[in-house]
N, C-alpha and C positions, 0 to 999 in steps of 0.2 A: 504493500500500500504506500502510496504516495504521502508524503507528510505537507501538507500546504503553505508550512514554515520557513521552508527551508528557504533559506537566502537565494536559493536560484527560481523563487517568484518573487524577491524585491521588486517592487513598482520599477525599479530604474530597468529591470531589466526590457525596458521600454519604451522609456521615456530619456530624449534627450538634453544633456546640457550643453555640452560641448561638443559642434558637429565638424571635425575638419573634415571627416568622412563618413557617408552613410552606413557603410557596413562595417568601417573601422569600430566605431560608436555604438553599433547594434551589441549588447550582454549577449551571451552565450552561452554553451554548455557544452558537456563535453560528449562525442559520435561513441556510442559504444562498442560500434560495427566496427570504425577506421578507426577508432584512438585517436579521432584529432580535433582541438579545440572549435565547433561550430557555432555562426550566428542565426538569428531570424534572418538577418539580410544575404546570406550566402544562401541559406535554405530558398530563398525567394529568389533568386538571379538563378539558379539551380535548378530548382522544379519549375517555379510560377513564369518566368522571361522576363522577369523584372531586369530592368536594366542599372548600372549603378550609379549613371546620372540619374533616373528616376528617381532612384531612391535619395543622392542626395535634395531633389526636389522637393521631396516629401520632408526631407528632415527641414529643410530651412521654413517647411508651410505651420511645423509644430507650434503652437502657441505653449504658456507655461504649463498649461494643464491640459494638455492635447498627448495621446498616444501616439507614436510612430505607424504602427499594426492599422490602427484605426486611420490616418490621417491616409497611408497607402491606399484603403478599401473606399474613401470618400473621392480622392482622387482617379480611381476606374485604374488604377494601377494594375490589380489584379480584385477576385471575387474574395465574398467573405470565406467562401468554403476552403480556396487555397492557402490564405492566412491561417485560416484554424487547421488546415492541415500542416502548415507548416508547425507551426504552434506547438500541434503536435509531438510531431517531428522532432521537435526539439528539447521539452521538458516531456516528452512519453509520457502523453493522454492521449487517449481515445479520442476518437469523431465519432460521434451516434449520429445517424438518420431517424430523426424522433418523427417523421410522418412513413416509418417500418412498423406492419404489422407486429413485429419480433422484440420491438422496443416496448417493454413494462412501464406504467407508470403508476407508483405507488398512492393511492387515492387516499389512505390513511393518513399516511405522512402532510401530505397535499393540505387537509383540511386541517389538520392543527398548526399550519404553517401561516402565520397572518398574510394578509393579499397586501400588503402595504409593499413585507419582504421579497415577492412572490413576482411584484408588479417592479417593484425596483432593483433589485440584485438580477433580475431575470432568469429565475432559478427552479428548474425540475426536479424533483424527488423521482428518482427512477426505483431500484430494487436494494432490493438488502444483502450484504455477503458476507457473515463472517463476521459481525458485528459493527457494520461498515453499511453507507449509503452510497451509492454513485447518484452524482447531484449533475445535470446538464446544466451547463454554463455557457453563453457567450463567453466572460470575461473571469481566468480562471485566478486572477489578481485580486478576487472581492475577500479579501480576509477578516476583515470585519462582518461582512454575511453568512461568511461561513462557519466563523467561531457562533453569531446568532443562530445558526440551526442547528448547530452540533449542542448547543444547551436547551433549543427548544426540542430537541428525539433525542438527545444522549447515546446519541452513536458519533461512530468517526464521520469524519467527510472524504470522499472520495470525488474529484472532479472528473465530469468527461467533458467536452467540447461539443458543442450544438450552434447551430444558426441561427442568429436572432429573431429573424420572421418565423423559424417552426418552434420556437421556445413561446412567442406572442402567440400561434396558433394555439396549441395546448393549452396556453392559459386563457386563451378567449372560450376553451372547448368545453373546459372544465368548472371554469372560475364565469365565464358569462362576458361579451364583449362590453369594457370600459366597466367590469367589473370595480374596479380601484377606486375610478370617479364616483360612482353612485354608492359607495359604503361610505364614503367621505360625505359626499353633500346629504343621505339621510343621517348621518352622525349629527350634522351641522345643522340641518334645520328639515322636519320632520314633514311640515308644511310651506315648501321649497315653494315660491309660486317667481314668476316671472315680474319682473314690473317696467322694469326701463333697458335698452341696450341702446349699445352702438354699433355702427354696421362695420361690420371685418369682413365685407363678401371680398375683397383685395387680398385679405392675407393668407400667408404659407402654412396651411393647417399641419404640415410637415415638421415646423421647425416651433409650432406652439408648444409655452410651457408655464401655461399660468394654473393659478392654485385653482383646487376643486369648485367648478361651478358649472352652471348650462352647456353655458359656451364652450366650455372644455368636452363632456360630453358629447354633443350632438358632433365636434370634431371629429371624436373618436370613433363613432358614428360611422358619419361621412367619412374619414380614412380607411377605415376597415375597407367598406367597398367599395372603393377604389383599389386599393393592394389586393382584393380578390378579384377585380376584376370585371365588375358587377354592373349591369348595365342598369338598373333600375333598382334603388332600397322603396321596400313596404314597411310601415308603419302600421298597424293594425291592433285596436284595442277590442277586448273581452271584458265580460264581468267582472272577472279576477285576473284577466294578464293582458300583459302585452305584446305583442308579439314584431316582432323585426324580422323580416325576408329579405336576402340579395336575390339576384339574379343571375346569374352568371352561366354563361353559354345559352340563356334560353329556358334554363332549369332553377326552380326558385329552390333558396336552401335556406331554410330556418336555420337563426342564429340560436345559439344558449345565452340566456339574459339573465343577470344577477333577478330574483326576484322581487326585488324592492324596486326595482325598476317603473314597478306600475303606477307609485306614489309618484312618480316623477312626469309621467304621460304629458300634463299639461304643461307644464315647464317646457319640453322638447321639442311640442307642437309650438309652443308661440316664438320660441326662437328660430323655427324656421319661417313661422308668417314675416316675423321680423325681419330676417335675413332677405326675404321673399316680397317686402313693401307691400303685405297685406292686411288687411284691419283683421287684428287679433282679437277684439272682441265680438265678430262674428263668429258667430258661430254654429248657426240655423242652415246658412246657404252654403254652397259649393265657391270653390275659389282658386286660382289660377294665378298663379306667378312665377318668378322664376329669379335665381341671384348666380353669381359667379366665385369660383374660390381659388385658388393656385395652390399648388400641389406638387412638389418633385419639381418646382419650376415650370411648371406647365399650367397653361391656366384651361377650367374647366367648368363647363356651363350646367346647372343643374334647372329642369323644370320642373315646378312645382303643383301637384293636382291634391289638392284639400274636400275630402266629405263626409258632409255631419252622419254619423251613425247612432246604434240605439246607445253606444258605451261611451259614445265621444268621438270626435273625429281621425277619418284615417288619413294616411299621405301614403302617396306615391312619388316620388323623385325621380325621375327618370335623368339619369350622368350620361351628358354628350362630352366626349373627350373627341377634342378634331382629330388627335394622334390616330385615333383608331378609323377613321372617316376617310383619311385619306392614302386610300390604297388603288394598286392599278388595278387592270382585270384579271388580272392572273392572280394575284391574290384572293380576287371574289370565288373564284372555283372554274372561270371559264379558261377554256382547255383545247387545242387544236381544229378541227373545221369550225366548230362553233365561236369561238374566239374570232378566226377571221371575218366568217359573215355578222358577225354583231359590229365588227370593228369599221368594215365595208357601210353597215348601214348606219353608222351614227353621225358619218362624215358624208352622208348627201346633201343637198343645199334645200332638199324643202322635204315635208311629210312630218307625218307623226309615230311616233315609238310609244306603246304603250306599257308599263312593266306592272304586273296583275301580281296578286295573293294578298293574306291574306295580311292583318296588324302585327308586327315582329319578324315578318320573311324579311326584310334588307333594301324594301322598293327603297329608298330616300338613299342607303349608300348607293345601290348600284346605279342609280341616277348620279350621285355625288361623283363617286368612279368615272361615268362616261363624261361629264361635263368638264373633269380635272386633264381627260383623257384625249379631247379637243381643242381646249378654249388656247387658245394663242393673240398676240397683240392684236393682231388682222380681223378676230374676230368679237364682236361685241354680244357676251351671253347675259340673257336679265330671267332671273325668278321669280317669283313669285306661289308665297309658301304659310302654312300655317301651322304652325309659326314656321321660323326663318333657324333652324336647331345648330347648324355648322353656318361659321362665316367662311367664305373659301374668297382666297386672292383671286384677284382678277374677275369679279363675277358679279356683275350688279344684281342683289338682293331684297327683296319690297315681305313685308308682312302683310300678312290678311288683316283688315281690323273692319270686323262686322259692324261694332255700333259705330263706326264713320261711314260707314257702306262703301267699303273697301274692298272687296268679293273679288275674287277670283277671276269672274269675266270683268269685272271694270278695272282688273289690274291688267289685262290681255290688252283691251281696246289702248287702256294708255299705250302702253308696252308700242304698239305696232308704230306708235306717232314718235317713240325714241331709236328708230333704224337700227334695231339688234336683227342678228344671223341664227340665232339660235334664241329659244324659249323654253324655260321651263316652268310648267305646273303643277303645283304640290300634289291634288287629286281632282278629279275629273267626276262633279259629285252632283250634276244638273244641267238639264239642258241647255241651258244659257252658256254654260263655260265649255260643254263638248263645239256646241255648234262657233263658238269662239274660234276654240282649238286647230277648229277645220278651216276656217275663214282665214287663220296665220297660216294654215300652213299650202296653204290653196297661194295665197298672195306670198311666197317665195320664203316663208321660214322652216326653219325643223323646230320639231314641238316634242320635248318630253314630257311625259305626264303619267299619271298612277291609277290603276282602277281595283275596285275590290270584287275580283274573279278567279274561281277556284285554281281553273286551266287558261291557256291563249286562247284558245278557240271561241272561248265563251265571250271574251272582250269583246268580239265586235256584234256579238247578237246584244250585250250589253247598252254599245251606242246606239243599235235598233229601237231595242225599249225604252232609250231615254225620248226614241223622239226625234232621233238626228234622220237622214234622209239617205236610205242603203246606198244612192250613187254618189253624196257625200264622204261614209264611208270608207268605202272600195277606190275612191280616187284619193284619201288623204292617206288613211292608214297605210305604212310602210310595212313595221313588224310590229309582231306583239312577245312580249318576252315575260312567260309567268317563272317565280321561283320560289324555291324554298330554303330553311335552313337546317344544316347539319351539324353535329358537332362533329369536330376534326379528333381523330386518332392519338394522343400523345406522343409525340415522337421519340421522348426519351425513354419511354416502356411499352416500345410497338412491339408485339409479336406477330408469329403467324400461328393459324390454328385448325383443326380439321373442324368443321361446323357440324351440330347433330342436323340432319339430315329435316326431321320433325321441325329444326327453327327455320328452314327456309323455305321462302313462301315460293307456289307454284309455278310464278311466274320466271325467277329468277333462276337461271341455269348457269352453274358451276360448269364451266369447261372442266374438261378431265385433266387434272395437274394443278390448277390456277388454285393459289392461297389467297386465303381469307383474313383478315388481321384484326387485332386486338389489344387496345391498351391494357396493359398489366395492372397498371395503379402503382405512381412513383410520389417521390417528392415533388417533383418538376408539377403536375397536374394535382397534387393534394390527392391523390389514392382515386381520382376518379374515372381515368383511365383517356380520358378526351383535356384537350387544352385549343382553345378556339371554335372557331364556326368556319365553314365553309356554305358555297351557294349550290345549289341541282337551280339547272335549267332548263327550262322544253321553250325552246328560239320557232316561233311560226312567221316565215316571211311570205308577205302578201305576193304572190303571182298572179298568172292570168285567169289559173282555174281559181283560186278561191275568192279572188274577186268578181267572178261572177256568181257564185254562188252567195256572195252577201248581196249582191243586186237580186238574187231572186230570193231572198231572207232564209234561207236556209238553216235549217238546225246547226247549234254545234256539234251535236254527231257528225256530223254529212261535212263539215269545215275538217273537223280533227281528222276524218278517216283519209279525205284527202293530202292532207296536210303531213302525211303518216306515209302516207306512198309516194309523196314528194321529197322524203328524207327529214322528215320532224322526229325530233326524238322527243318522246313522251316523259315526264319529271322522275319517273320511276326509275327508266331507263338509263338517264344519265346519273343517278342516285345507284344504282347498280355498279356502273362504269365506273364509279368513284369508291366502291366497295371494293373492287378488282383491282383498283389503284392503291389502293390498300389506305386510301383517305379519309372514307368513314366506314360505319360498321351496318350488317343486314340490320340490328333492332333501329338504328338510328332512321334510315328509308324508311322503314314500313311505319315508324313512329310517324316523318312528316309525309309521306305521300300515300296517296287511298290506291288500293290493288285493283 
C-alpha cells in the first residue's frame, strides 16, 4: 500500500518556482524498471508528444497557485487521461475507468461521506482490501481530504486516478445533479423564494464560483446539459417531485435529483423567467422566451417554452449551440449518388426543395447545411423563420412576429422587392405562404422550405390539399427530401456481431458474409453504446413522369411506386445501407422508420 505521506506527493512535486527548464524543474521519482531518476515532464515528451518548448510554455503560464499537470491539460497540451496516466507512471497509481461495469462503488462509505467532501476533494469510495479503501481521485495531492476520510471510515487511504468528468458523473448519479448546491441553500433558508436578480445571460457559467444560491444552481443545471450533450432540458413538477430530463441523441434521460430539490421548484422557474425577460408573476398563461449564456467560450442560445400545470409550471429549454449546426452534408449522413443529386439540385437558379418529417428529424439543420453549403459573396440568401434558432454569417435572417402581422407570406412578398437568389422558409403551414413559395420561385428564385409529411411523396399531395393548383405544383417543385434521425454507433466501442435472426425484420436482407455492428458501451459514449445522430434519407426528384401524375392529382401510392422504379430509395432502405455501413444499428431503423 501506498502511504500518501511520503515526501514524493509534496505539492512541489508540481508546482513550480524556479523555471530555467520545464522538465529540468519537473520533481521526480525514481523508474523501477530502468533504475533511473524520472520526471512528469520526461514521462510526457515520452508517451504524450509533449514537446519541451511546450512545456516550458506551460511552466512560464503557472501562476502562484497554478499546477504545472493542470496548466498543460488547460492549454490542449495533451488530455486529462495522459497526464493521469503519466501520473501514474510515475508515483504507481492506478487509472480506473469509473464508467466500467467492473469498477465497484462503495455506496456505504458514499453516504456517510459529507457531499461538501465529496463535491470538493472530488472523491470516490471504490472497495475495500485488506483494511484499506481505494479512493478515485482526480488530484492525488489532496492530503488534507484524505486524512478527512480516513477519520470519517477509519480505514487507510489508498489513491487511484480517475477523470474529472467521470468522478462528476458518479456523483451526479449517486448524490443527484448540483446535489452540493441544494443541501446548502435548504440549510440556509428553508423557504428559499426568488425576489430580485441581475441578468448574467453574458457570463461563462464554466468558470462560475459564487456561494450557494439560485443562480449557482440553475448553472449547474444548464452545465450539466451541455457536457452531456443534451439538446433540450425538461423541467417537470409532480405532487411530491421534480423531475429534470436531458435529451441527448433524441432519447430523454432522467437525471437523479437530490430530493429536497422540490422545495426549490419555484426559485429555479423564476430565475429562468428572469434570465428569459419574462413576467415571473404569471403564472396562469403559457410563455415564451429565450436568453443566451457562454460556455467553454462558446456562446449558446437557449429557448424558452413555460406551462402552467396542475403542480406548477413546466419548462422546456431547448440549447441551440451553432457549433453543432454547422456541419457539411457528409456529416448529415448523405453519402454517394445521393449526395450528388441533392448537391446538383440545390445549386439550380429557381424551384422549390421541400425537406418533410416529422418535429426533431433535423429539417432546420439540413436546410442550415444546404444554405452554408451554397451561399457565397455572389449570392444574396434571406430567411425567414420562427423563430430565427442559429445566426449563420452571411445570410440575411427576419423573425416571424405574429402580433405585428409578420407571417410568413408577408415576409416572402417583402423578401422578392430585396433581389435575393435564394429563399428560405421556416414551414410551409397555409395556403397563403405555399402559393407565395410558388410565385418566388416561378419569378427566378430557389425556395427552401419544411412541410410536416411522413414520406416525399406525400409532400406534394400535401400542397394539393392546401389548395395550391396541381400545375403550380408540378412546375415549381424540384425535389422533395423526407428524413429521419438515427443515432450513430460509438466508434470507440464499435463491434461486429452475428444478429438473432428473430430481430431482423423481413424486409431487411443480410447479404451472406456482410457484418452487422454494435456499440459495446464505453467511457467515450457513457455505456450507451451510440454517440451522435446521423440522417436516413428517401431524395424524390421531380421528372416528367411524376409530374404528370401530380397534374392528374394522383395518390401518393401511385407518386412513390413510380418514384421507386425511377431509382428513389425509400427511408428504410437507406437506414439499412447505413446498418451495412456499420453507422447505425437494425433497432435504431425500425425504431425511426415504419416497415
Amino acid at each position: 500500500m501506498i502511504d500518501i505521506r511520503q515526501s514524493q506527493f509534496d505539492k512541489k512535486a508540481l508546482h513550480m518556482d524556479a523555471r530555467p527548464s520545464a522538465i529540468d524543474t519537473f520533481a521526480g521519482a525514481m523508474d523501477r524498471t530502468e533504475g533511473r531518476f524520472v520526471n512528469l515532464g520526461q514521462i510526457l515528451v515520452e508517451d504524450a508528444g509533449v514537446t519541451p518548448e511546450q512545456l516550458d510554455a506551460a511552466n512560464l503560464k503557472c501562476g502562484p497557485s497554478d499546477r504545472l499537470d493542470q496548466v498543460i491539460v488547460r492549454m490542449g497540451l495533451c488530455s486529462e487521461m495522459e497526464v493521469l496516466t503519466a501520473l501514474g507512471k510515475l508515483h504507481h497509481f492506478d487509472v480506473v475507468d469509473l464508467t466500467s461495469p467492473s469498477v465497484q462503488i462503495d455506496l456505504d462509505i458514499m453516504k456517510k461521506m459529507p457531499s461538501k467532501l465529496l463535491h470538493r476533494a472530488k472523491l470516490i469510495p471504490l472497495n475495500r482490501e485488506n483494511g484499506s479503501i481505494r479512493v478515485a481521485t482526480r488530484d492525488p495531492f489532496q492530503l488534507y481530504a484524505f486524512d478527512e476520510l480516513r477519520m470519517i471510515t477509519g480505514l487507510d487511504i489508498h489513491p487511484v486516478l480517475a477523470k474529472e468528468s467521470e468522478i462528476n458523473e458518479v456523483i451526479n448519479k449517486y448524490l443527484g445533479v448540483a446535489s452540493d448546491t441544494v443541501s446548502q441553500l435548504i440549510s440556509e433558508d428553508d423557504d428559499l423564494q426568488v425576489v430580485s436578480e441581475f441578468s448574467e445571460s453574458s457570463s461563462d457559467l464554466a468558470e462560475m464560483a459564487q456561494d450557494a444560491s439560485v443562480v449557482k444552481l440553475v448553472n449547474e443545471i444548464l452545465l450539466e446539459a451541455i457536457n452531456e450533450r443534451a439538446s433540450d432540458v425538461h423541467i417537470e413538477p409532480f405532487e411530491n417531485d421534480l423531475m429534470i430530463r436531458y435529451r441527448v441523441d433524441g432519447v430523454l434521460r432522467s437525471q437523479n435529483l437530490p430530493p429536497q430539490i422540490r422545495k426549490l421548484q419555484a426559485a429555479i422557474i423564476s430565475r429562468i423567467k428572469i434570465l428569459s425577460n419574462l413576467n415571473i408573476a404569471e403564472r396562469r398563461l403559457p410563455q415564451d422566451g429565450s436568453f443566451k449564456i457562454k460556455v467553454h467560450g462558446r456562446e449558446i442560445d437557449l429557448r424558452v417554452s413555460i406551462i402552467p400545470m396542475i403542480h406548477g409550471e413546466g419548462v422546456v429549454m431547448r440549447i441551440l449551440d451553432k457549433q453543432s449546426i454547422l456541419l457539411t452534408l457528409e456529416d448529415l449522413g448523405f453519402a454517394g449518388d445521393m449526395l450528388t443529386e441533392y448537391e446538383q439540385i440545390i445549386k439550380q437558379p429557381h424551384g422549390i426543395l421541400l425537406v418533410t418529417g416529422p418535429t426533431g428529424s433535423g429539417k432546420t439543420t439540413s436546410l442550415y447545411a444546404s444554405l452554408n453549403s451554397i451561399v457565397t459573396p455572389e449570392i444574396k440568401v434571406l430567411t425567414v423563420e420562427d423563430p430565427v434558432e442559429y445566426n449563420l454569417d452571411g445570410i440575411n435572417q427576419v423573425n416571424v412576429n405574429n402580433k405585428a402581422g409578420l407571417t410568413f407570406a408577408k415576409g416572402m412578398r417583402a423578401f422578392l422587392r430585396h433581389d435575393p437568389d435564394v429563399i428560405m422558409i421556416g414551414e410551409i403551414r397555409d395556403l397563403e405562404t405555399a402559393e407565395t413559395a410558388v410565385q418566388a420561385s416561378l419569378t427566378g428564385h430557389f425556395v427552401f422550405s419544411t412541410l410536416h409529411t411522413n414520406d416525399a411523396p406525400s409532400a406534394t399531395t400535401r400542397m394539393l390539399d392546401m389548395g395550391v393548383e396541381p400545375f403550380l405544383v408540378s412546375s415549381s417543385v424540384e425535389a422533395v427530401l423526407a428524413q429521419r434521425l438515427v443515432r450513430q454507433i460509438c466508434q470507440h466501442c464499435k463491434e461486429a456481431y452475428t444478429p438473432d435472426p428473430l430481430d431482423i425484420p423481413p424486409d431487411f436482407n443480410i447479404p451472406k458474409g456482410a457484418k452487422v455492428y454494435r456499440g459495446r458501451g464505453c467511457r467515450e459514449c457513457r455505456n450507451s453504446g451510440f454517440s451522435g445522430r446521423k440522417g436516413i434519407f428517401e431524395l424524390m426528384k421531380m421528372d416528367d413522369d411524376i409530374r404528370e401524375l401530380v397534374l392528374q392529382r394522383a395518390s401518393s401510392g401511385k407518386i412513390k411506386k413510380v418514384a421507386r422504379e425511377h431509382g428513389m430509395l425509400l427511408l428504410r432502405e437507406d437506414g439499412w445501407n447505413k446498418v451495412l455501413a456499420g453507422t447505425t444499428t437494425v433497432s435504431e431503423v425500425v425504431r425511426a422508420t415504419k416497415g
